[in-house]
C-alpha positions in Angstrom: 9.1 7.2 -2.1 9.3 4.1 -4.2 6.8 1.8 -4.7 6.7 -1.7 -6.2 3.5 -2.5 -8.5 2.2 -5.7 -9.4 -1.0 -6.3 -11.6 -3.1 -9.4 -9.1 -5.7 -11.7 -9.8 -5.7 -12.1 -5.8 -3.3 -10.5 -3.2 -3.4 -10.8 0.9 -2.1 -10.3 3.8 -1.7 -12.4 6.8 -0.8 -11.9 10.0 -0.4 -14.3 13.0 -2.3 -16.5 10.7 -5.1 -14.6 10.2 -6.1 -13.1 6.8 -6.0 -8.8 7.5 -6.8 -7.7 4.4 -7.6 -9.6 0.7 -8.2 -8.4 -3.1 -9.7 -9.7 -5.6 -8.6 -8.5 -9.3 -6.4 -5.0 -9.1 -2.8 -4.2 -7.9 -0.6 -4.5 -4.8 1.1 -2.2 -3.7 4.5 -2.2 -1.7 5.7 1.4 -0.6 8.6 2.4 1.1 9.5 6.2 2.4 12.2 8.0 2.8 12.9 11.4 5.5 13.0 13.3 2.2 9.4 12.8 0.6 6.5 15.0 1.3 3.1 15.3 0.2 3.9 16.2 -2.7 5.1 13.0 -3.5 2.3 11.2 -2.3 -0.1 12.9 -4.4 2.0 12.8 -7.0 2.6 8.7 -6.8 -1.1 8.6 -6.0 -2.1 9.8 -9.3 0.3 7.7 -11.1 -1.0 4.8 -10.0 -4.7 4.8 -9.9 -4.1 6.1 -13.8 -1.4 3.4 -14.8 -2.9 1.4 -17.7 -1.8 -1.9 -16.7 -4.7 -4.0 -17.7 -6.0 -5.3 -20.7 -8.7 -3.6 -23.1 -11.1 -5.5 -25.2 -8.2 -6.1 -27.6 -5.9 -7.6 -25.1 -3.8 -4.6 -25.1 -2.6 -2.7 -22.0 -4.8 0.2 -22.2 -7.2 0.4 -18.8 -6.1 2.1 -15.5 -6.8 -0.1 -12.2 -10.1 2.7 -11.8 -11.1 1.8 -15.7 -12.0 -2.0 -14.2 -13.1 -1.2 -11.1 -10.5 -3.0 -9.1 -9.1 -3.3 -5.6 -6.0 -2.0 -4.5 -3.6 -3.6 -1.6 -1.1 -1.4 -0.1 2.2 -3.0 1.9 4.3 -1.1 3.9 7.8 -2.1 2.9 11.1 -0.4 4.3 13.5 -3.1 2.3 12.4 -1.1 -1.0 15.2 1.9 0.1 17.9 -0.6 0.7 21.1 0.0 -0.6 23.5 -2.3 -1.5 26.4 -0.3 -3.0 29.0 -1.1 -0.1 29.2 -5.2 1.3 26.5 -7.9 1.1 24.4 -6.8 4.1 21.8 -4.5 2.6 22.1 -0.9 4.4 18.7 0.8 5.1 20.0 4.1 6.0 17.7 5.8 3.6 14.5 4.2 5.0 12.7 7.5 7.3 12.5 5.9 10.7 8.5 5.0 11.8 8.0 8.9 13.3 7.9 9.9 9.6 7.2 7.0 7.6 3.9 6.1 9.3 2.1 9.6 9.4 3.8 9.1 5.4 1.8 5.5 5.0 -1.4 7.0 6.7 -1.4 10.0 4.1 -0.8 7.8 1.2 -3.5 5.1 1.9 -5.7 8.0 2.7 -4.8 9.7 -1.2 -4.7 6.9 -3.2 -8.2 5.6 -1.7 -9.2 9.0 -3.1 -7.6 9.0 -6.4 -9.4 4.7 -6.7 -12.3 6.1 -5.7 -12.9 3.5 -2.4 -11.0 2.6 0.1 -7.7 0.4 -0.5 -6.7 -2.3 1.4 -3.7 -2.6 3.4 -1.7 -4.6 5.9 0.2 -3.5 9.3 2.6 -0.9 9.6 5.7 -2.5 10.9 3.9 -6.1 11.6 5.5 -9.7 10.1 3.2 -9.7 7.4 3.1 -13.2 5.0 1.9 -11.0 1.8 0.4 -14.0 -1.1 -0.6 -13.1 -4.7 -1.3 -14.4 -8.3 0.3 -11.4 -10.4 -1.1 -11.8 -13.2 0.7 -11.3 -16.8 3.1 -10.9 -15.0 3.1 -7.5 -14.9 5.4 -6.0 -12.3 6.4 -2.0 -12.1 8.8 0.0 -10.3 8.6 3.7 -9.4 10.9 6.2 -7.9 8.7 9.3 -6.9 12.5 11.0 -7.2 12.7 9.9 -10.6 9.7 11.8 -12.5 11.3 14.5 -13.8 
């Protein structure tokens, strides 16, 4: 599971030019699944990321969790994030777990995360065209294996 993190002022998500799903100040979220992650990995990633101390304290220093401020959270599904480009120029997605895991995968993480936030996150459309816009603001971007925490 690997997920892409960016610290917004604003994030959305259209689709067939109508705005799905907006934040205001918080995080979006792109996440990408593989056939080998489990729930253990979602809970896991969960956790992470509603405790990441991205934004600023009092003192400007990057200190508060996305739960600390009381922000929003927008979660995109994003197969592209298990590309590999090891062999050619055409980005192989062999490692992306087809939509008969990966969605049940999605539905569980969106489900845990909106329990680890403490509300319900935000999210676009499995598998739609999806024009994602945001402000990230710092910028502050993080990536994160849920194969690498160990």
């Amino acid at each position: 599971m690997r997920v892409v993190i960016q610290r917004v002022l604003q994030s959305s998500v259209t689709i067939d030019n109508k705005v799905v799903a907006s934040i205001g100040d918080g995080m979006m979220v792109l996440v990408g699944f593989e056939d080998a992650d489990t729930n253990e990995d979602i809970e896991w990633m969960s956790r992470k990321i509603a405790a990441l101390r991205i934004f600023d304290d009092e003192d400007g220093v990057m200190n508060r969790s996305v739960v600390d401020i009381g922000g929003e959270i927008l979660v995109v599904s994003q197969f592209t994030l298990l590309a590999s480009t090891k062999k050619g120029n055409r980005p192989s997605y062999i490692f992306a777990a087809r939509p008969e895991i990966s969605v049940p995968l999605y539905e569980d993480f969106k489900s845990v995360l909106s329990f680890h936030l403490g509300k319900n996150v935000k999210c676009g459309q499995f598998g739609a065209d999806m024009k994602v816009s945001l402000i990230n603001n710092g910028p502050v971007t993080i990536c994160i294996d849920s194969k690498n925490r160990f």
